[in-house]
N, C-alpha and C positions, 0 to 999 in steps of 0.2 A: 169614845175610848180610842186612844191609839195605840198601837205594837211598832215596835222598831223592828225591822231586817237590815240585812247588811247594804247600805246605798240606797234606800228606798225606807218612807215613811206611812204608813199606810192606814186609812181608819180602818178600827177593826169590825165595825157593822156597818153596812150600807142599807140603804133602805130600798125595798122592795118591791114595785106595783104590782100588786095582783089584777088584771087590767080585765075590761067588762068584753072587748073583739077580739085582740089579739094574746092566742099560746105563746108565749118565750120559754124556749128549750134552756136549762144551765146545765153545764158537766158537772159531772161533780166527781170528788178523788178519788181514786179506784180505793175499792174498801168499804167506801161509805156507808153505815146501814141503820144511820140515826142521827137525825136536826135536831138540835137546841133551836127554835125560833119564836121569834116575837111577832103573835098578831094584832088586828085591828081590824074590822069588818066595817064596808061601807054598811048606810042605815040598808037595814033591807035587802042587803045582798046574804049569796052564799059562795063558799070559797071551795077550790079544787087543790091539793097538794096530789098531787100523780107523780110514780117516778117509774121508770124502766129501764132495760138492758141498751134501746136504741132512740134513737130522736125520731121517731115515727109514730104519732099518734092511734096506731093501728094494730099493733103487735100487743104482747105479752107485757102488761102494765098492774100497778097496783093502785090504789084510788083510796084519800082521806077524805072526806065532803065534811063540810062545818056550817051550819050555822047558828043563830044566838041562841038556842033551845034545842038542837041536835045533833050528833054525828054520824058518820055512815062510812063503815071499810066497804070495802068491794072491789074485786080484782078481775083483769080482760086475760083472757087464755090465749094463745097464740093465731086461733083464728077470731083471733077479735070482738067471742063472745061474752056477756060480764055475765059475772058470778055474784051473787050479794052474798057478806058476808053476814058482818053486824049492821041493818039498817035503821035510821031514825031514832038511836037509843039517845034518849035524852035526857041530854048535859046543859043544864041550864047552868050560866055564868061561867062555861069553861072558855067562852068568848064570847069578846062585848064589841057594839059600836062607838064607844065611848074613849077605854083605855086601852094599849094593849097588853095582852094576856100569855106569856110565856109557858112553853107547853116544849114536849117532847113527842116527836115522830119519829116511829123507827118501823123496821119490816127484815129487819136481821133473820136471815133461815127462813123466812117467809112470816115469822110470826108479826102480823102487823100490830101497831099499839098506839095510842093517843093518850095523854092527859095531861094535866099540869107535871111541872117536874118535882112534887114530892109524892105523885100518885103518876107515874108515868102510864103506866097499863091498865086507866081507867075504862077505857074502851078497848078490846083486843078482840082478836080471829087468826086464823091460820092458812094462809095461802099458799097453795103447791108451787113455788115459786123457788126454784135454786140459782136458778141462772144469775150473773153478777148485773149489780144495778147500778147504770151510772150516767142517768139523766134525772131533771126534774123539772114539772112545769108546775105553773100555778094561774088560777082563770078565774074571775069573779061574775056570777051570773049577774042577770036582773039589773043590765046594765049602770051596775055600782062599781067603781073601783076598790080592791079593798088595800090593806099594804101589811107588808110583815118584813123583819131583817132577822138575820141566821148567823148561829154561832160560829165562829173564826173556826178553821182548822179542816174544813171541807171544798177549801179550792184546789185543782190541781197545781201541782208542785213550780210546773211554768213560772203560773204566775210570778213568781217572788223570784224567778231567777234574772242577772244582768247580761242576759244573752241576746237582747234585743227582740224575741218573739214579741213577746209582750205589749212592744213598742210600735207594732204594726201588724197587729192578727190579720190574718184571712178569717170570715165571719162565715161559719158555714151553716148557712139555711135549709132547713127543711119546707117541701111546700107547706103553704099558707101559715109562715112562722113569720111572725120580726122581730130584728133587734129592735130597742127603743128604749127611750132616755129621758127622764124630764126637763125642761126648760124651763125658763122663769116666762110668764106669761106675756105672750107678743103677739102681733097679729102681722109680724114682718119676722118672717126667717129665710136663710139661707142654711143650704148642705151641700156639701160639694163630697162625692164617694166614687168608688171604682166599682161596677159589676161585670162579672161573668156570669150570664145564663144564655136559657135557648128566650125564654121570651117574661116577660113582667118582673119589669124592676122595679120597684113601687115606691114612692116616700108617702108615709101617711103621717096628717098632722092632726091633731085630737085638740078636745076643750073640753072642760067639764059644764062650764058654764057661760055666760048664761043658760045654754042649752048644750045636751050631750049631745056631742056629734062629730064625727071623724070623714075628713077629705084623704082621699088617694089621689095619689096624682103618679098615674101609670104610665110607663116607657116603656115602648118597645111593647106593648100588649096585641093580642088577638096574633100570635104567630110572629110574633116580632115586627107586625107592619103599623100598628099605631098606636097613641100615645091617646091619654083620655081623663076625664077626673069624674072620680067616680064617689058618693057620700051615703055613710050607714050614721044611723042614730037615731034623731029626730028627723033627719028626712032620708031617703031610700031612691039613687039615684044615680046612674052613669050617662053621661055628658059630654059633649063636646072633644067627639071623636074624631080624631085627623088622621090622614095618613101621614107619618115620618120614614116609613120606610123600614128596609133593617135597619137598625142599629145596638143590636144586642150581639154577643155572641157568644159560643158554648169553650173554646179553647183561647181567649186572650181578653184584659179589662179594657171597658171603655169605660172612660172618665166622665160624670157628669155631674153638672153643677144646677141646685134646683131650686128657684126663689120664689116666697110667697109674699107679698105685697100688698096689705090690703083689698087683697081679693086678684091682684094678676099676677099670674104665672109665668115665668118664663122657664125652660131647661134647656142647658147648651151644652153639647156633646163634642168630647177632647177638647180641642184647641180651636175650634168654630169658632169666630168675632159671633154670627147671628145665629139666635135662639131654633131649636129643631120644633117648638113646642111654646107658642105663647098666645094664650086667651084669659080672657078674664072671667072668674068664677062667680060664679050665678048666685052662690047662697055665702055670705061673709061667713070668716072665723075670726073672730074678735080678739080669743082668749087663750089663743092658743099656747099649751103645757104639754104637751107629747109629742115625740118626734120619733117614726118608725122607718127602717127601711127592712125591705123583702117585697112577699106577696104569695101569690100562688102559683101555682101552675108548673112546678119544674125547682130544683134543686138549685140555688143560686151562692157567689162564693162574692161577697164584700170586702172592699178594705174604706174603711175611712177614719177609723185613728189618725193617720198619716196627716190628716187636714184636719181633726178637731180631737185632743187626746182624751176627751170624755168618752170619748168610745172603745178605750183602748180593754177593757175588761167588761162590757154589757153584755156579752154572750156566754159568760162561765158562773158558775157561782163564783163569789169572791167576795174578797174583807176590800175591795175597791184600790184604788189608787190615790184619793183626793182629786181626783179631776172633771169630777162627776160636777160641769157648768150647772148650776140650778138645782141638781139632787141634792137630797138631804139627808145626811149623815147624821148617825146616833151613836 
């Protein structure tokens, strides 16, 4: 489906990985205290909808948990201890692996509520929660992907303005967050991005298959002195650690560009002719459909819209842009 705005075309649901490593933080528009959304659960997986006051997985949160036969509210208090609320009550066919299943989430005044949207508060609880909510993440265990897309009308306002923000966000990371984006399946990519931090700027690139398994490919790690590739999934492994020296910093962007190539790596920092960072990786990615940038270790600030505009809206909730290379729109 699409909505017209003034100068700008826009689909009005984007699709959404619910992804099996990596938390993506979305804003969402001051107010907001209830998703229209559409899920789908990988076979065997379970699904996390969290939202909170801040992008920190550690404060004062609220918590949906779903899987094909259950669901579970339960909310984190301010020193970060969880409360059950409603746990395991079980909803069987209120989501499937199969089709997806359209449902209503909401936690307005604290009262939180789940169900399809002609039984919206088929599961509910009440959590001491007044503070204003306006993050959300979403995380698929049991290393399943799962995916859901969200009713129009909960991005902030930005978005749809011709002011140019838009057109070149700063991407502001919380530790161990990424942005990330689907791609059509390759085993050759290229990203070229701007980072500010004190140390790990990460690109991670993921596959589902043959085998689940995601390459980092770290800059500027261990205190900003070296660069490294490190793999979770099916295999469990950090690799072929160099020294590059600084090349990160905390007040101004360095420019890097990072290509994967049937297994070799290069990365070249600003306007370098030769690579800061080239080996060949030990374990192939054949198939790779995800592409992350962040990591851990320290607050990091991206721009890479600038150089691919599919990026230009992955860190917010939104009804997307049309630019989403490889994503798929509903």
């Amino acid at each position: 489906m699409w909505e017209l705005r003034p100068g700008l075309v826009l689909p009005r649901w984007q699709l959404w990985r619910m992804d099996w490593h990596v938390w993506t933080w979305k804003k969402l528009k001051s107010g907001t205290c209830a998703l229209d959304i559409n899920i789908k659960l990988g076979v065997g997986a379970e699904t996390v909808i969290s939202s909170t006051e801040v992008d920190d997985p550690m404060g004062t949160r609220i918590a949906f948990r779903f899987s094909t036969s259950e669901t579970s509210l339960y909310y984190y208090d301010s020193d970060g201890t969880k409360h059950s609320l409603a746990m395991d009550v079980g909803t069987p066919g209120l989501v499937s692996s199969d089709v997806f299943s359209r449902l209503r989430v909401s936690w307005c005044e604290g009262n939180m509520a789940v169900g399809p949207v002609d039984n919206p508060t088929l599961v509910n609880a009440k959590a001491p929660i007044t503070q204003p909510i306006n993050f959300v993440t979403v995380y698929s265990w049991n290393n399943v992907p799962s995916w859901m897309y969200v009713d129009s009308g909960v991005a902030d306002p930005w978005l749809f303005e011709d002011s140019g923000v838009a057109e070149d966000p700063v991407i502001d990371l919380r530790p161990s967050t990424f942005a990330y984006r689907n791609i059509n399946v390759t085993s050759n990519v290229t990203i070229t991005f701007d980072c500010m931090a004190q140390t790990d700027c990460i690109v991670a690139l993921q596959q589902d298959s043959p085998t689940v398994r995601m390459l980092q490919i770290c800059i500027g790690c261990w205190s900003n002195r070296e660069s490294a590739l490190g793999y979770y999934g099916d295999i469990q492994l950090w690799t072929l650690r160099n020294y590059t020296g600084p090349v990160l910093s905390t007040t101004e962007f360095n420019t890097f560009r990072v290509s994967y190539d049937n297994g070799l790596v290069n990365v070249h920092r600003n306007d370098a002719a030769a690579a800061i960072y080239s080996v060949n990786a030990p374990h192939l990615m054949t198939s790779i459909n995800i592409i992350g940038i962040g990591g851990c270790c320290g607050r990091k600030y991206i721009r890479t819209a600038r150089y691919d505009p599919a990026w230009r809206t992955d860190t917010w909730m939104t009804e997307g842009r049309g630019y989403s290379n490889g994503d798929m729109l509903v």
